[in-house]
C-alpha positions as CSV (number, residue, x, y, z in Angstrom):
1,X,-74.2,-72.0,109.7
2,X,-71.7,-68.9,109.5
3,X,-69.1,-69.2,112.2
4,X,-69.7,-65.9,114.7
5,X,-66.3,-63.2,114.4
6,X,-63.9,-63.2,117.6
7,X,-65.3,-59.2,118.3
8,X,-69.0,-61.1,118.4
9,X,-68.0,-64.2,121.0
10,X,-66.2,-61.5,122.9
11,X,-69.7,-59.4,123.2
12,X,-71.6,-62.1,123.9
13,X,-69.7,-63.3,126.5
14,X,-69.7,-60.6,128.9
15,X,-73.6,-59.9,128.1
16,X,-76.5,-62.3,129.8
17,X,-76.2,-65.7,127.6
18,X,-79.4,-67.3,126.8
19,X,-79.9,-70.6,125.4
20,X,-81.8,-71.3,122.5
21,X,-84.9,-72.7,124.4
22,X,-84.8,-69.8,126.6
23,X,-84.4,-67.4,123.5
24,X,-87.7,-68.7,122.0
25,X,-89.4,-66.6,125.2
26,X,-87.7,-63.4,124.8
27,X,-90.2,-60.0,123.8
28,X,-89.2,-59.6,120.0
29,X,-88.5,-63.7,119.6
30,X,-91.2,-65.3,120.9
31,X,-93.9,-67.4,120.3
32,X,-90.9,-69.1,118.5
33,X,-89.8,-72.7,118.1
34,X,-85.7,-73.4,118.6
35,X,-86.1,-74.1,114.7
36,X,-87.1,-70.5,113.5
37,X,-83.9,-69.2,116.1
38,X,-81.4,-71.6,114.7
39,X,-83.1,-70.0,111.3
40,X,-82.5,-66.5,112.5
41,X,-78.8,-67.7,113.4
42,X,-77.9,-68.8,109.9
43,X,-80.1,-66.5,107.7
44,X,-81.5,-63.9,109.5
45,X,-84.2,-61.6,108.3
46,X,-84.4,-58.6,106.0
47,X,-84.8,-55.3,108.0
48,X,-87.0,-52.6,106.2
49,X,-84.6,-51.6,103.7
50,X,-84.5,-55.3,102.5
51,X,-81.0,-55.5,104.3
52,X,-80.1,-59.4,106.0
53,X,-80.0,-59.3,109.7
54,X,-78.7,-62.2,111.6
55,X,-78.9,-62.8,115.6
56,X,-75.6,-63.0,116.7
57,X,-74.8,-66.1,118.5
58,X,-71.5,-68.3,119.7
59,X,-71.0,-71.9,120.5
60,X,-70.2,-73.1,124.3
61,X,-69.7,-76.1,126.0
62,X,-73.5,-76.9,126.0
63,X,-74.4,-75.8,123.1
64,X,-75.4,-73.0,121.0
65,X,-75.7,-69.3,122.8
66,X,-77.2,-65.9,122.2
67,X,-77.8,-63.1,124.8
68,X,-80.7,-61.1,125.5
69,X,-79.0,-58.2,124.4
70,X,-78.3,-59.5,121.5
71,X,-81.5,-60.1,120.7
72,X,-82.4,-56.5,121.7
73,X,-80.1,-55.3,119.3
74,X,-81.2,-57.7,116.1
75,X,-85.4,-56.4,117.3
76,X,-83.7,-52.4,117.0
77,X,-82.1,-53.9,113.3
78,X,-85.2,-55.3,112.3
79,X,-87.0,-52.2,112.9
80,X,-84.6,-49.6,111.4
81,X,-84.1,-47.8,115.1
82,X,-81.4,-45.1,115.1
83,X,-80.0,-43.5,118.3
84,X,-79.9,-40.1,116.6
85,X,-83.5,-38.4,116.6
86,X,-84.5,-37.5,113.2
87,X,-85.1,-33.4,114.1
88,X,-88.3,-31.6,114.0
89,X,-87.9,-28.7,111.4
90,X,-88.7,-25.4,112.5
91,X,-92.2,-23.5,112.4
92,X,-90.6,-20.8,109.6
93,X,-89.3,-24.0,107.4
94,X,-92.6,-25.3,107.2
95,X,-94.4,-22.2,106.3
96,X,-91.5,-21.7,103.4
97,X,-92.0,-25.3,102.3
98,X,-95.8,-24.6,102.4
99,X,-95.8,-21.6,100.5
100,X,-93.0,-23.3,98.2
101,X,-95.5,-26.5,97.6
102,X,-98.7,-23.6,96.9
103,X,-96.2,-21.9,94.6
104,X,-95.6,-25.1,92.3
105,X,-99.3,-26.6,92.5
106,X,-100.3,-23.0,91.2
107,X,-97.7,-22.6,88.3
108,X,-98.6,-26.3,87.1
109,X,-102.6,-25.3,87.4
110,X,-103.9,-27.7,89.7
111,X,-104.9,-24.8,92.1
């Protein structure tokens, strides 16, 4: 199992620490056996661009430890979520990129 980095203990340990049994009910985690989390602790999953992501975790005094943010953050990985919007373009780009799209499909013949 890959040892956690100091800037990752230090996060989890002013966040809400969850044990692994605990971790198994989580939205985005569960239903889940303390196997598949240990799993998710050493080899992650891909995200959608076939990139590993791995739960962050740290080792305590009773054991192994993750935190529900944590787990937040790996579901937002998993999922490709980005905190900047992707923008909307505007009415008169659409209507060029129609009339662009017409343009072409005409000069190739297919309308």
């Amino acid at each position: 199992m890959r040892s956690p980095t100091v800037d990752t203990i230090e996060r989890l340990l002013t966040e809400d620490l969850v044990d692994v049994a605990t971790a198994c009910t989580l939205p985005g985690l569960r239903p889940m056996e303390p196997k598949q989390v240990y799993d998710l602790f050493d080899r992650g999953r891909k995200d959608i661009h076939g990139m590993p992501v791995r739960l962050e975790f740290c080792r305590v005094a009773g054991g192994l430890r993750t935190s529900r943010q944590a787990v937040k953050r790996f579901v937002c990985a998993l999922s490709g979520a980005t905190n900047t919007p992707t923008p909307t373009p505007r009415k008169t780009t659409r209507d060029r990129q129609k009339n662009n799209a017409i343009k072409e499909l005409e000069a190739a013949g297919m309308l």
